[in-house]
PAGU-11721 format. One record per residue (C-alpha): residue number from 1; residue in one letter; x, y, z. Coordinates in Angstrom, 1 decimal, padded with zeros to 4 digits. Each point is the difference from the previous one (the first is absolute). Example, Ala and Ser with C-alpha at 12.3 -4.5 7.8 and 13.67 -1.06 7.14 Angstrom:
2
<node i="1" aa="A" px="012.3" py="-004.5" pz="007.8"/>
<node i="2" aa="S" px="001.4" py="003.4" pz="-000.7"/>
# end
This chain:
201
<node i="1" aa="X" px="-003.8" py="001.6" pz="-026.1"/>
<node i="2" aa="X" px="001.1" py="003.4" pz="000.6"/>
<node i="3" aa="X" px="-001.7" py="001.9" pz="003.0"/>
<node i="4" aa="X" px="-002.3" py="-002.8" pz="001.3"/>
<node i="5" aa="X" px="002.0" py="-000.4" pz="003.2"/>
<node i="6" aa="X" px="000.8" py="-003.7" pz="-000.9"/>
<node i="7" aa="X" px="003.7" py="-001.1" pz="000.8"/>
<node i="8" aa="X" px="002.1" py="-002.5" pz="-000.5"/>
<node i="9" aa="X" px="-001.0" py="-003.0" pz="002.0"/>
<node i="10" aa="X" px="-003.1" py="000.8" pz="000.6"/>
<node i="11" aa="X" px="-002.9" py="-002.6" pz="000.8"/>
<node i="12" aa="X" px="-003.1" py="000.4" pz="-002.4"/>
<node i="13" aa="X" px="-002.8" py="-001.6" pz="002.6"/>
<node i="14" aa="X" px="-003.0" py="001.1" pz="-001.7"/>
<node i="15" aa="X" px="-001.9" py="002.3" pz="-002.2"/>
<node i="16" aa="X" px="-003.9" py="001.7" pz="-000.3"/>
<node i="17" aa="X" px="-000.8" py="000.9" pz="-003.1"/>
<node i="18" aa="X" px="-002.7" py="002.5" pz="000.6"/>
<node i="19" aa="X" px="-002.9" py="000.6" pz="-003.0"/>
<node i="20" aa="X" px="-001.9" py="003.2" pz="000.7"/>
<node i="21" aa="X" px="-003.0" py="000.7" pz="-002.3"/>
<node i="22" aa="X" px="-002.2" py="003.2" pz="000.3"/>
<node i="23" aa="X" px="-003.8" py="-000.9" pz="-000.7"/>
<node i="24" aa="X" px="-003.4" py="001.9" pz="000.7"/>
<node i="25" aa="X" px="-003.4" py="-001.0" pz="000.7"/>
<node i="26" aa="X" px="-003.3" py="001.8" pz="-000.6"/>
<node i="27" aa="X" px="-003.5" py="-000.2" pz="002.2"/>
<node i="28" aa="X" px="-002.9" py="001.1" pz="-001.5"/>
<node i="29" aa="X" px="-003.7" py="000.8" pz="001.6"/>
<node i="30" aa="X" px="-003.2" py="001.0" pz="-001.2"/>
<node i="31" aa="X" px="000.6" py="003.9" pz="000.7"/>
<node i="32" aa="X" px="004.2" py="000.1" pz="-000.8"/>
<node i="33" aa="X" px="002.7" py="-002.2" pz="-001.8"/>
<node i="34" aa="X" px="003.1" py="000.6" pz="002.5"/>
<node i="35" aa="X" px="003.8" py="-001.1" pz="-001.1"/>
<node i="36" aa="X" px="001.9" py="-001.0" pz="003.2"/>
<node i="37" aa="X" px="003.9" py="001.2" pz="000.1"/>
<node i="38" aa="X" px="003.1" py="-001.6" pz="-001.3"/>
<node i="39" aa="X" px="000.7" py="-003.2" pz="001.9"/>
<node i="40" aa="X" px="003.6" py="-002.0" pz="000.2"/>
<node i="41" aa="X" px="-000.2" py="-003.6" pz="-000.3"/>
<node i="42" aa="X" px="003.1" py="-001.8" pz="000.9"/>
<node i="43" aa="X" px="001.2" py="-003.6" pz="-001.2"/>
<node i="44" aa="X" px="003.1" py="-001.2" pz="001.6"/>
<node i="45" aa="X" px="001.7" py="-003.1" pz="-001.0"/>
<node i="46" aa="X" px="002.9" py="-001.1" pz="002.8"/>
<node i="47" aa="X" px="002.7" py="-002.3" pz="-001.0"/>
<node i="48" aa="X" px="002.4" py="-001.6" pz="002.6"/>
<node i="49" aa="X" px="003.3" py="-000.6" pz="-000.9"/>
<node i="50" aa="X" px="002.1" py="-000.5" pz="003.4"/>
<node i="51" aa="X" px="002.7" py="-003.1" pz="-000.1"/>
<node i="52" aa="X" px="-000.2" py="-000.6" pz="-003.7"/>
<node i="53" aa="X" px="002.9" py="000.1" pz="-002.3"/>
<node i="54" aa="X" px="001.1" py="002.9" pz="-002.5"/>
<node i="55" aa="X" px="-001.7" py="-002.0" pz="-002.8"/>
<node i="56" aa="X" px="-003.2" py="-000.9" pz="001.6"/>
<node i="57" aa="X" px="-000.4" py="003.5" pz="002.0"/>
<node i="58" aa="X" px="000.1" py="001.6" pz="-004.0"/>
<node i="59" aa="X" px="-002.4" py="-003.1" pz="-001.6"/>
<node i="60" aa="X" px="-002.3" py="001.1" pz="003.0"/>
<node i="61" aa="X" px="000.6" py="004.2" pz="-001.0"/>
<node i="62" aa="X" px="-000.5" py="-000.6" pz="-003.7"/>
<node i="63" aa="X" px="-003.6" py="-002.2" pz="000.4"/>
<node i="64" aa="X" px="-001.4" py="003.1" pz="001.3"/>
<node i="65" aa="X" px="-002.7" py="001.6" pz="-002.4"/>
<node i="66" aa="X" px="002.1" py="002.7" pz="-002.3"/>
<node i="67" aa="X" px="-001.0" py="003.7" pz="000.5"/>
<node i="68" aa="X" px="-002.9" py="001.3" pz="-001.6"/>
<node i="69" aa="X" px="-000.5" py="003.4" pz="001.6"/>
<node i="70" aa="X" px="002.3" py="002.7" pz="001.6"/>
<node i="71" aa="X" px="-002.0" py="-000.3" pz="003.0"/>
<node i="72" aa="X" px="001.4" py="-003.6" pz="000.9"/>
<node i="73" aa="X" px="002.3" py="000.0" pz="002.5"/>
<node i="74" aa="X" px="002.8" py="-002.5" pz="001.1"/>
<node i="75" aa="X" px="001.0" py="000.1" pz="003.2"/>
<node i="76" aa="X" px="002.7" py="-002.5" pz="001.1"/>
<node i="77" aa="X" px="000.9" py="-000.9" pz="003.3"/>
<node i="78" aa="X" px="004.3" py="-000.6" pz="000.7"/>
<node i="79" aa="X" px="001.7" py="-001.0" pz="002.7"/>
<node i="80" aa="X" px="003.5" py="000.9" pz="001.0"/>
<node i="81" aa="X" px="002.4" py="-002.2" pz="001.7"/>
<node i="82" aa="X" px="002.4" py="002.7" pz="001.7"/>
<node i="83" aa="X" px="003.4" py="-001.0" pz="001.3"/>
<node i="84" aa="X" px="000.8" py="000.6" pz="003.6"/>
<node i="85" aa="X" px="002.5" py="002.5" pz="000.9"/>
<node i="86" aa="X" px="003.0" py="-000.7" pz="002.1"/>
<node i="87" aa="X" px="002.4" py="001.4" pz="002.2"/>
<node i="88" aa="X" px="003.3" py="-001.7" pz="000.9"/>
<node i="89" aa="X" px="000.9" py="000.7" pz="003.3"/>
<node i="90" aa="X" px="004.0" py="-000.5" pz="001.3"/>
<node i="91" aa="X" px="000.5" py="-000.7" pz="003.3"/>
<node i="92" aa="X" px="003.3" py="001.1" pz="001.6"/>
<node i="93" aa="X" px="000.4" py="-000.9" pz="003.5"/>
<node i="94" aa="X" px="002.9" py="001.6" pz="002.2"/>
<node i="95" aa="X" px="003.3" py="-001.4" pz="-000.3"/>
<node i="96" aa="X" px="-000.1" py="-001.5" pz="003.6"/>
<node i="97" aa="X" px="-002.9" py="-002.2" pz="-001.0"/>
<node i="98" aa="X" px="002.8" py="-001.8" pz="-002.1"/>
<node i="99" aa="X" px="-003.5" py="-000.5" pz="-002.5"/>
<node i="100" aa="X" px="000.4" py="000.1" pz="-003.5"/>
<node i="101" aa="X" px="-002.1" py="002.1" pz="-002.4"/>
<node i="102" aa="X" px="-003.6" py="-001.1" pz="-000.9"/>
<node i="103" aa="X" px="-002.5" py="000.8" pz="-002.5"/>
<node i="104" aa="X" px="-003.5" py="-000.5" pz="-000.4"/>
<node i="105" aa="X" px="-002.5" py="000.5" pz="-003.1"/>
<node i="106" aa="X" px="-003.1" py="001.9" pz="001.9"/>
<node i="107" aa="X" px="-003.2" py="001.1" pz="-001.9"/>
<node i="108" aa="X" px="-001.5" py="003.5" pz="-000.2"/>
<node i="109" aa="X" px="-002.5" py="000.6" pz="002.7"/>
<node i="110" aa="X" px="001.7" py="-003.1" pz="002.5"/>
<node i="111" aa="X" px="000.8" py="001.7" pz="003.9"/>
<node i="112" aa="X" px="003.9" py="-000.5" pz="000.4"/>
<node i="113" aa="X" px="-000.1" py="-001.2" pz="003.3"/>
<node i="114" aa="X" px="-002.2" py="-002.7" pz="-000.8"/>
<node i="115" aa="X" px="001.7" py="-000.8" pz="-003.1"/>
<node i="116" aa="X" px="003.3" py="000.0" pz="001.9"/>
<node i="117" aa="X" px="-001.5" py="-002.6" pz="002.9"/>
<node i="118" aa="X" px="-002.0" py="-002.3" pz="-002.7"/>
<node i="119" aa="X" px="003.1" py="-000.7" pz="-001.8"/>
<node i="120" aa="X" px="002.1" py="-000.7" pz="003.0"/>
<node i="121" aa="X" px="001.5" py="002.9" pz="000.7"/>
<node i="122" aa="X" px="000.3" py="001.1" pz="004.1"/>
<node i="123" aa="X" px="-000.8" py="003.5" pz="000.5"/>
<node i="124" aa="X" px="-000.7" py="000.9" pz="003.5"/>
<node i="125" aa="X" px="003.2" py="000.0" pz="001.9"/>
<node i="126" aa="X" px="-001.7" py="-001.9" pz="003.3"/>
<node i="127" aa="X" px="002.5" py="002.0" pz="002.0"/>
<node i="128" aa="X" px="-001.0" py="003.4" pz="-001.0"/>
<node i="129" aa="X" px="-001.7" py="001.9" pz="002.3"/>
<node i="130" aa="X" px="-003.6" py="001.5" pz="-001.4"/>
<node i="131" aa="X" px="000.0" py="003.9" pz="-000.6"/>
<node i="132" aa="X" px="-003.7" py="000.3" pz="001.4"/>
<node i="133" aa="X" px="000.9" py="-002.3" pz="003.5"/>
<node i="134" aa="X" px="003.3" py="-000.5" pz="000.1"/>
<node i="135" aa="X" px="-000.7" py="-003.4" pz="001.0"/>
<node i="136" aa="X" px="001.1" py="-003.3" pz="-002.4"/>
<node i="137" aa="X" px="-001.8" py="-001.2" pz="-002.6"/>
<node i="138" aa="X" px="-001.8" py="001.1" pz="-003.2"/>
<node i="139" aa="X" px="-003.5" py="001.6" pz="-000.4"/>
<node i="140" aa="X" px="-001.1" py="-002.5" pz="-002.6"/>
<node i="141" aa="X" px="-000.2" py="003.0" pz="-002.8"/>
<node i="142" aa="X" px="-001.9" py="002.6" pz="001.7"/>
<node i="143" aa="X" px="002.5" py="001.9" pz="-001.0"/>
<node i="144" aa="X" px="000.8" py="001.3" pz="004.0"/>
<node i="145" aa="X" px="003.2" py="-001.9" pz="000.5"/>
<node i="146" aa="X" px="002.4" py="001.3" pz="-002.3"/>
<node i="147" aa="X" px="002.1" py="-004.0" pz="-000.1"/>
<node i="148" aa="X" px="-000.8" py="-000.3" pz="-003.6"/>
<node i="149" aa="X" px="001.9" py="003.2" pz="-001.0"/>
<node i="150" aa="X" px="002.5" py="-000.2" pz="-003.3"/>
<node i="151" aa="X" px="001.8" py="002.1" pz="-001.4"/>
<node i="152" aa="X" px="-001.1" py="000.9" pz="-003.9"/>
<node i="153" aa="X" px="002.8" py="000.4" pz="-002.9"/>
<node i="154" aa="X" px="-000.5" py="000.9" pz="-003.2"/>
<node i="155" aa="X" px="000.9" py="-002.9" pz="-002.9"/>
<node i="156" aa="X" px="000.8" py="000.4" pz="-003.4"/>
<node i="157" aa="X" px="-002.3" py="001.8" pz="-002.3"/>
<node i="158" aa="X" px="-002.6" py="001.2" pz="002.8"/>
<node i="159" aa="X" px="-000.6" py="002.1" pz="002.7"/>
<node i="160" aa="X" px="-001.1" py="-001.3" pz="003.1"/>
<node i="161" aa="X" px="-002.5" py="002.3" pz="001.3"/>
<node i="162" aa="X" px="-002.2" py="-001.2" pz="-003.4"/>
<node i="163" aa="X" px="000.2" py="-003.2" pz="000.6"/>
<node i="164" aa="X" px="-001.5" py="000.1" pz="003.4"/>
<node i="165" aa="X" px="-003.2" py="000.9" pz="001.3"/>
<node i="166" aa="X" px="000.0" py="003.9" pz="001.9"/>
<node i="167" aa="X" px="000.7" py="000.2" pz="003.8"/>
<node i="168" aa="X" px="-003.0" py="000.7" pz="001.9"/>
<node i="169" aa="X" px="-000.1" py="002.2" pz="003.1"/>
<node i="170" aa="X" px="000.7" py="-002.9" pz="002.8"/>
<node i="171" aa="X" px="003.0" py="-002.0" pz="-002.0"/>
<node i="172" aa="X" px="001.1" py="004.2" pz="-000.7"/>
<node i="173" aa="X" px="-000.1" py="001.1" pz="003.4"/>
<node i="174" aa="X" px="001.9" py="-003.2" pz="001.5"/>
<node i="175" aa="X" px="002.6" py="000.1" pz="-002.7"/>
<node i="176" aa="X" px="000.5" py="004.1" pz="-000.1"/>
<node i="177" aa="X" px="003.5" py="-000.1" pz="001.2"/>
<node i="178" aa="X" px="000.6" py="-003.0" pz="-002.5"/>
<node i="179" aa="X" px="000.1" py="000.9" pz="-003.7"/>
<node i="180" aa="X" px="000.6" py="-002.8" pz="-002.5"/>
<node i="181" aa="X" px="-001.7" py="-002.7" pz="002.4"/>
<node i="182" aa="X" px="-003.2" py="-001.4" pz="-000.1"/>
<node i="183" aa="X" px="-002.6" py="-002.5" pz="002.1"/>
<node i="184" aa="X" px="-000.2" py="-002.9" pz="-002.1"/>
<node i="185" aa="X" px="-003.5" py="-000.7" pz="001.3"/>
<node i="186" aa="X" px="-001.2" py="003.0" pz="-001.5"/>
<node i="187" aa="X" px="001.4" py="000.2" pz="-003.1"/>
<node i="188" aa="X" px="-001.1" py="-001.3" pz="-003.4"/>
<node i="189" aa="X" px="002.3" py="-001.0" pz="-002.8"/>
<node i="190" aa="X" px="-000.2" py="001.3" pz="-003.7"/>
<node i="191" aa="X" px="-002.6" py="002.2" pz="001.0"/>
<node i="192" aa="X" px="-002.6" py="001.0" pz="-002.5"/>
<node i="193" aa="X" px="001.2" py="-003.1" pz="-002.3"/>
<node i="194" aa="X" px="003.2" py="001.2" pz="-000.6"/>
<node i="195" aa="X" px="002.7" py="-002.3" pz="-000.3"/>
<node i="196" aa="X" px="004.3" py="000.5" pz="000.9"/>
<node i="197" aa="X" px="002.8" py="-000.8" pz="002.2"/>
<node i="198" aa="X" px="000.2" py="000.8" pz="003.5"/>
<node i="199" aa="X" px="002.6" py="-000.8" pz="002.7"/>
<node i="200" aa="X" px="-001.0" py="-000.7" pz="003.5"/>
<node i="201" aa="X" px="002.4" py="000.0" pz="003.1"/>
# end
């Protein structure tokens, strides 16, 4: 129905109905006859309805009592299976690597470098030398070392800088002379569920 918030595919789980009747009651004494306020009494009648089937989930709707005052209320409760968004991320490595092309499906809200290392990928380059040391090695994403560092493109349809979580003042300050690169341990894909392409070299 129009303007009850229901969607398609939508899960009806369960439903109140709520029966609200207003009723009075009176004391009396030997010196006064005294009518107490307006009190609510409240009936509910809860029906669950999680895991059955269309037909059954609307037999279970329909044995509830019809409505006999317009202070019944139905109140349904729905859940919502929401599909995760993705961002496909292109790898291009430099020509001397002699490595071909790669692309990985990543969800909204995963940490690239992460991401990157769980599905196989190598990131840190264990010859680089760390920007906070100078020594070998990574920081294990502190976010110090600056090994993880790519370099952000822009794929088809999207800009980049939406697609990725803001810089903050550390990951800023080490990458100031840097624009278009980012530390991979700091950075979060499809940032505020938003879903694109994305090239990474």
């Amino acid at each position: 129905a129009e303007g009850v918030g229901i969607a398609e595919g939508d899960s009806i789980v369960g439903a109140t109905l709520a029966l609200r009747q207003s009723s009075s009651s009176s004391s009396s004494s030997a010196h006064s006859n005294e009518t107490s306020p307006l009190q609510t009494v409240e009936e509910r009648i809860d029906l669950a309805t999680e895991c059955l089937g269309y037909d059954a989930t609307i037999s279970a709707l329909a044995s509830l009592p019809p409505p006999s005052s317009p202070s019944e209320e139905l109140l349904l409760t729905v859940k919502r299976i929401r599909r995760q968004p993705g961002v496909d991320v292109t790898l291009r490595y430099p020509p001397s690597s002699n490595e071909p092309d790669a692309t990985l499906r990543l969800f909204a809200g995963e940490n690239l470098r992460r991401a990157m290392l769980t599905r196989g990928i190598k990131l840190n380059d264990p010859l680089a030398r760390r920007f906070d040391s100078g020594g070998r090695g990574d920081c294990g994403a502190d976010g110090t070392c600056a090994t993880c560092v790519v370099g952000i493109g822009r794929g088809e349809g999207s800009s980049s800088s939406s697609l990725l979580s803001p810089m903050k003042d550390t990951e800023r300050q080490i990458l100031k002379e840097k624009p278009g690169w980012r530390m991979a341990c700091k950075v979060v894909v499809g940032y505020g569920m938003r879903e694109g392409d994305l090239v990474v070299r």
